[in-house]
N, C-alpha and C positions, 0 to 999 in steps of 0.2 A: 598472399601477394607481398606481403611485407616481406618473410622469411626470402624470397626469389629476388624483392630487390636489394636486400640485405647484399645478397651473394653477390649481385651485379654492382654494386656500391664497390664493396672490398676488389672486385677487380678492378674498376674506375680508378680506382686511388690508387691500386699495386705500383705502378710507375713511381709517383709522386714520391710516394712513402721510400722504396728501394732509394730513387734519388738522393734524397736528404741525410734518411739512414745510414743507408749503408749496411744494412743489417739483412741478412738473410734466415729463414729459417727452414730447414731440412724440411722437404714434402714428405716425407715419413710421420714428423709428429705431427703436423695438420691434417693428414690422412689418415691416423690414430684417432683420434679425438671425434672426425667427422664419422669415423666408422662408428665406434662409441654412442655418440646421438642418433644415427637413423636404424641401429639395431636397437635398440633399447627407449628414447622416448616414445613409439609405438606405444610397447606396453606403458609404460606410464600416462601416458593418455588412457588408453583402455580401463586401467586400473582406476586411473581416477574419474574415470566417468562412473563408474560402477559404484565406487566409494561416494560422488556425487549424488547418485540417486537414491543408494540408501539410507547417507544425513537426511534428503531430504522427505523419502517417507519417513523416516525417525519421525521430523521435524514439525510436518504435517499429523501424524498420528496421534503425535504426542499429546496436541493442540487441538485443533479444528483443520478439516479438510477445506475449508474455506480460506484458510491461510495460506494455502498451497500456490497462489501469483506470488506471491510477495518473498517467498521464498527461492523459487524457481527464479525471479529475476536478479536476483543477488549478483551483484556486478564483480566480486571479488571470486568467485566461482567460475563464472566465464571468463574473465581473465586470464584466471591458471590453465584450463582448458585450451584458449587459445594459444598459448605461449608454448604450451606442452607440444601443440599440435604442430605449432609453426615453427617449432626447433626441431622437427623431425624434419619438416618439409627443407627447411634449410640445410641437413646436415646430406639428405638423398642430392637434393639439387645442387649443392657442391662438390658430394662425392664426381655425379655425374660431368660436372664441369670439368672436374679433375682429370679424370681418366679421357678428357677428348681432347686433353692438351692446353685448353683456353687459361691457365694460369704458368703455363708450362713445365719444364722438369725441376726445376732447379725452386721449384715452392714459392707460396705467396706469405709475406710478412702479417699484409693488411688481412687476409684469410684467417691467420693463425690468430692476431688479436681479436677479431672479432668474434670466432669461434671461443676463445676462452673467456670473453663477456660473455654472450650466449650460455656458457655452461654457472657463469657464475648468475647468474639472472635464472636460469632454473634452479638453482639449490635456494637462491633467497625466493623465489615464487612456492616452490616446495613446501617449503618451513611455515609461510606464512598461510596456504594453502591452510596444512595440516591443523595450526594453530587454528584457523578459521574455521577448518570443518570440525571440530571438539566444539566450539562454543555455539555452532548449527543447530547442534539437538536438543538443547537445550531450552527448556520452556520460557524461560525469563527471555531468552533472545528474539524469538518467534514472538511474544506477547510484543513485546519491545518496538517490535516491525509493525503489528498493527498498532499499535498506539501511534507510531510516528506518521504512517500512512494516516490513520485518520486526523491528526491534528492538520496534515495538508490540506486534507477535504476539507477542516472547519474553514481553514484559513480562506483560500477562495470565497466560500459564503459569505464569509464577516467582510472580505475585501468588496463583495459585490451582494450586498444580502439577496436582491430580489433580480437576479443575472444582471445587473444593470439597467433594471428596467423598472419601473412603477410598481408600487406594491398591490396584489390582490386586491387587499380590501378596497383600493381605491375604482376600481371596475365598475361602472355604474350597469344595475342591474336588467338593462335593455336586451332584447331580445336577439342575442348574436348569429352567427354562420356557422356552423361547426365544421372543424375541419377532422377529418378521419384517413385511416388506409394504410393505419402504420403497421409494419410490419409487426408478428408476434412475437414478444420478448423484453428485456429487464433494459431501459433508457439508458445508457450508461453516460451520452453528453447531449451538450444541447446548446449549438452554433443559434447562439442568440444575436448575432450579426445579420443571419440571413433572414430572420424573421423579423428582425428592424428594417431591412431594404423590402422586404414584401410589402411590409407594413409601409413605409413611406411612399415606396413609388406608385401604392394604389389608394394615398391619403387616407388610411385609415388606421385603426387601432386594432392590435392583435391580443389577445389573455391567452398566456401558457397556463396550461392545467397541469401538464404533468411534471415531474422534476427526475432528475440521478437517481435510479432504484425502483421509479414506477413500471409495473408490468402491464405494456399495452398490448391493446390485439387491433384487427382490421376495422371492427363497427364500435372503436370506443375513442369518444372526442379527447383529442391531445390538446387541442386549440381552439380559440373561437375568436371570429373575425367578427367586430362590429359592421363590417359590410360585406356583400356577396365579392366572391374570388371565381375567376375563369380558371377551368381545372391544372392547367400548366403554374399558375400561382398555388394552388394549393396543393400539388404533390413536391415544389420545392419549400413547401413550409415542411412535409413530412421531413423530407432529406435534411433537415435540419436537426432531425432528431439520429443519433447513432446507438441503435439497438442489437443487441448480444443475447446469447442464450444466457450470461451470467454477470449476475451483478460484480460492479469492481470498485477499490475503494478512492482512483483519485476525484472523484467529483461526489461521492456516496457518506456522509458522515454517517447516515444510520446504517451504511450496513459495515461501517467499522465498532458501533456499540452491540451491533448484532452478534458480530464474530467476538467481538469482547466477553461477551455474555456466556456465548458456548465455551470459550475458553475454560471459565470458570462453572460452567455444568459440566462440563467432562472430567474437572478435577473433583468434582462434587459428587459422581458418578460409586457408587460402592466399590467397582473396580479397582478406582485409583484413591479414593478418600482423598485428596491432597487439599485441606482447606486456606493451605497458604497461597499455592497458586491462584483459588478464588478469591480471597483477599486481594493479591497483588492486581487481579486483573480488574477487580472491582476499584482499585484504587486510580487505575488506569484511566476508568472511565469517569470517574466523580474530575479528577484533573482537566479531563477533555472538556466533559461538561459546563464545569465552573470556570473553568477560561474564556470559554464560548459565552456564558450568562455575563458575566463582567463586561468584555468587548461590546456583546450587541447590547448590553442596556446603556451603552455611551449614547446618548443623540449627538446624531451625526446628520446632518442637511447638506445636502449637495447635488446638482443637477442630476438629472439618470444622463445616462453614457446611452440608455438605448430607450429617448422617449415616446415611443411608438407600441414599448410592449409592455405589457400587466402578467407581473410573474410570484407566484408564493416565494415566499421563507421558509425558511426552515422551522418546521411545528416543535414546540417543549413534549408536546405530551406525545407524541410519538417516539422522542430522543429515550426520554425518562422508562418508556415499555419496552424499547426494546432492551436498555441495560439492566434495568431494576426489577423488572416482573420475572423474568428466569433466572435469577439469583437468589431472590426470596423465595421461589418457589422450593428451587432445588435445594437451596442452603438454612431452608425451615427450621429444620429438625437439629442444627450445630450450634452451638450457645454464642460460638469465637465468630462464628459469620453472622450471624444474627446481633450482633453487637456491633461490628463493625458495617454491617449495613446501614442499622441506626445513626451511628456516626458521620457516614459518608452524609445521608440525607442531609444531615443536620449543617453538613458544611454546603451540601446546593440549595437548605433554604436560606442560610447568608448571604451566597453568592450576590454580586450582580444590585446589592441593598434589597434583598427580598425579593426581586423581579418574579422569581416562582416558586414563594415559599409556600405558597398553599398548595400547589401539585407537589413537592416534596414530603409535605403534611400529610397527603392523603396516601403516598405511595409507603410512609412511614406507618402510618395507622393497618395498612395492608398488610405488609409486612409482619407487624408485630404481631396483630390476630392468629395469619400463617404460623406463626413460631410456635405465639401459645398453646397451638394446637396440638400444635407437633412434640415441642419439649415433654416430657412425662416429669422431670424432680420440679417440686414448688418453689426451690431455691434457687433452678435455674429461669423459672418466672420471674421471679418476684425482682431478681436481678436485670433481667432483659425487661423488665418495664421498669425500674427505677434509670436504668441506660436510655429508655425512649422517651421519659418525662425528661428529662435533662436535654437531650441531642439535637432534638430538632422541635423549634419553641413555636408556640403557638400563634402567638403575633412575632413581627421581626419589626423594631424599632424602626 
């Protein structure tokens, strides 16, 4: 659309411009130039969709296939693609105008400039394209995408710990409604607005059970209503739920430590050996984590934004399994990631003044058993426990 009003722009003005100017330019060399783009940005679209999909299985392979959104919506990738496509479109659709007379014989000035911004605006898309797609494949970049993606996910949580609603534990343990029928599949959000108006307009209180990431089916309670609901209320409680066949990481913190995780067992993998990448990616997630332990151990009081509903938090010991149990597993047997797992714990049982230095404790003490096991030289024992007695302390002041 843009490229056709582009065209219709430059004849709008042709008048104007001739006016002022006085400048004409030979329908030859803007007939040049347009030939030029509608024979040849084709292929270069084609090419680069091609060269698109191969960065992007690179990118994904290299990685985790679960990286594969995050990749795919890369907004500087669709851009060059559109542009590519829309200077073709522009360059036919002018030809076309051309030849029916509507700019006439004697050539358009305003045609001719805008056609050579056009061509310059693909050579700088190009360049930046190219540059863009080298640093695609590339594993630090892709790790880089889910960390920034999940530090989103955190952020939301810590802005709204409990969706803006009362916290669980506060649920008094009376005998609720259950509400059911959700379809089967991974929760991906959850329009806590609409479960505040169910919840008020039928004066009662609702408890979300499930969160971002939970797998429900049709006979398993997502919700429960401290009073009975007429089924027209309880199937817009479901519809409040938006469920997918796959989890996704803007509302999902743990299944950004998930993918973190695989990250760094794919590099851990014999295949690849690469225990830097596991290091880096584990470094990735100790950051998430401990910014997240800091933040929520702030008290903070403030009304709920949605007093009607009872909704969990976000659990430690789920956060801590899904990044730290397939790390030490896979990365048992390496002295350098075994050492630096140590260390990481040691900075999440500071985090936060100790808020969960005993789950850090216990996942350290795990850990190091896994090593010992695994390690075969006594020196590299003896070393990876004098690193565990140090790294992560017993008590935290």
């Amino acid at each position: 659309m843009l490229s056709v009003a582009t065209t219709i722009f430059a004849f709008a003005i042709d008048p104007l411009v001739a006016h002022y100017l006085s400048l004409q330019i030979p329908r030859a060399a803007t007939e040049t130039m347009l030939n030029i783009l509608a024979s040849s940005m084709l292929a270069v679209t084609t090419f680069s969709l091609s060269t698109m999909i191969s960065g992007f299985s690179a990118a994904t392979s290299n990685v985790t296939p679960r990286a594969t959104p995050l990749v795919t919506e890369d907004r500087t990738a669709q851009n060059a693609i559109s542009i590519f496509l829309g200077s073709f479109l522009f360059g036919v659709t002018s030809l076309v105008l051309m030849n029916l007379g509507v700019f006439g014989e004697k050539g358009s000035f305003a045609l001719f400039v805008v056609t050579v911004v056009i061509m310059l605006w693909i050579v700088v898309t190009f360049l930046h394209w190219m540059d863009h797609l080298a640093a695609l494949v590339r594993v630090d970049v892709t790790t880089a995408r889910v960390e920034r993606a999940c530090l989103d996910a955190f952020a939301k949580w810590l802005k709204h710990p409990h969706f803006g609603g009362r916290p669980t534990e506060e649920w008094e343990p009376a005998q609720g409604f259950a509400v059911t029928g959700a379809a089967q599949g991974y929760v991906q959000h959850v329009d806590v607005g609409i479960i505040e108006a169910v919840a008020a307009r039928n004066d009662t209180v609702i408890r979300l059970i499930v969160v971002p990431g939970s797998y429900v089916h049709s006979r398993m309670m997502v919700m429960e209503s401290r009073d009975a609901l007429d089924d027209g209320e309880m199937e817009r409680l479901v519809e409040a739920l938006t469920i997918a066949d796959r989890r996704h990481f803007s509302n999902d913190p743990r299944f950004g430590m998930i993918v973190l995780a695989e990250v760094a067992s794919r590099a851990l993998s014999p295949a690849i050996n690469d225990p830097g990448t596991a290091i880096a990616a584990l470094a990735a997630g100790t950051r998430l984590l401990a910014n997240w332990i800091e933040v929520s151990s702030e008290k903070v009081t403030s009304e709920p934004l949605h007093p009607h509903v009872y909704a969990p938090g976000l659990n430690a010991d789920d956060l801590f399994d899904d990044l730290i149990r397939p790390i030490a597993r896979d990365g048992a047997g390496l002295l350098e990631v075994a050492i630096r797992l140590q260390k990481m714990l040691g900075v999440l049982a500071l985090a936060g003044d100790g808020a969960h230095a005993a789950l850090a404790r216990k996942h350290a003490d795990a850990a190091l058993e896994r090593s010992l096991e695994a390690l075969s030289l006594p020196e590299d024992k003896a070393l990876l426990q004098e690193v565990a007695r140090d790294a992560v302390p017993k008590t935290v002041p």
